[in-house]
C-alpha positions as CSV (number, residue, x, y, z in Angstrom):
1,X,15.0,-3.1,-13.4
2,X,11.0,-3.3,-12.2
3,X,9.2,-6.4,-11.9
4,X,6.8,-4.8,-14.4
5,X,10.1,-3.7,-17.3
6,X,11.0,-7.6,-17.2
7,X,7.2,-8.6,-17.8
8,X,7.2,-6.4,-20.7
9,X,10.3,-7.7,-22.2
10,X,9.2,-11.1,-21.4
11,X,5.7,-10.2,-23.6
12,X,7.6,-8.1,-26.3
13,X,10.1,-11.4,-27.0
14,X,6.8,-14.0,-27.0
15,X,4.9,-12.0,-28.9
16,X,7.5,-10.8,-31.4
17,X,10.3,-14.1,-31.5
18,X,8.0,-16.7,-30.4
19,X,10.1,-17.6,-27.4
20,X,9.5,-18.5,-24.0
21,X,12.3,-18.2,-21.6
22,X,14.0,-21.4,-20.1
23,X,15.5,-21.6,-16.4
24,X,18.8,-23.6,-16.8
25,X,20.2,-23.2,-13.6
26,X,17.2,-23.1,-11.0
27,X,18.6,-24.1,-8.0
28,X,22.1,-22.2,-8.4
29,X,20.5,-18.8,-10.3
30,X,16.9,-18.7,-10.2
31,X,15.9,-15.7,-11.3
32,X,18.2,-15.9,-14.8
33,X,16.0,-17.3,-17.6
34,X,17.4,-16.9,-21.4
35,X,15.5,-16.9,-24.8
36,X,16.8,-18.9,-27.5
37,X,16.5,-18.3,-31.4
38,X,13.7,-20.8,-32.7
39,X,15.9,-21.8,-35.4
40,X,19.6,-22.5,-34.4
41,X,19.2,-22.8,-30.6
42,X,21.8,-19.7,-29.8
43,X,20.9,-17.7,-27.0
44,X,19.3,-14.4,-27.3
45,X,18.4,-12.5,-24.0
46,X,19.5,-13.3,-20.4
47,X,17.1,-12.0,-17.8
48,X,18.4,-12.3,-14.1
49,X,18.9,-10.8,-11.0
50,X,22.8,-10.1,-9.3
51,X,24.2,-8.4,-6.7
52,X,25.7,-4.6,-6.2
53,X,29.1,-5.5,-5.8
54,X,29.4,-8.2,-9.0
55,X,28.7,-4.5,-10.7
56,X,31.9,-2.9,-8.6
57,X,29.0,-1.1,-6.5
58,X,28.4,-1.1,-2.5
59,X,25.5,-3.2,-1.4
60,X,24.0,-6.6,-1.1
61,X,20.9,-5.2,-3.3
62,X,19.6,-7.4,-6.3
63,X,19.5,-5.4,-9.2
64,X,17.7,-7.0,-13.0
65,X,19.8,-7.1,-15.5
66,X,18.7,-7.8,-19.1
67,X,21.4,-8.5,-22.0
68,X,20.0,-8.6,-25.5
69,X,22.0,-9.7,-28.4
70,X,21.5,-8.7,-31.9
71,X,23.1,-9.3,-35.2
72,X,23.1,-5.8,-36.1
């Protein structure tokens, strides 16, 4: 993913939730931040950086990955 796809998901999910993403493992993974849900404190989105091969791919590249959960 681009630098400039996480900014705009970043924005989109400050503007639109209200939530600013939190850094809970900076020394071990410091490029993963998640968003929580204002209201009951569950996780929401996972932003973060792994390797290639934890996809099954050839490398040592680091790739963004988003995950965003939904109820629908």
């Amino acid at each position: 993913m681009k630098e400039s796809q996480a900014s705009n998901i970043t924005t989109h999910i400050r503007d639109e939730y209200g939530a600013e993403p939190e850094f809970l493992w900076p020394e071990r993974y410091p490029t993963y931040c998640i968003f929580r849900h204002g209201g009951n404190k569950k996780w929401f989105a996972l932003i973060g950086r792994i390797e290639w091969k934890s996809l099954g791919r050839d490398g040592k590249e680091l790739v963004k990955k988003s995950y965003l959960l939904t109820d629908k």
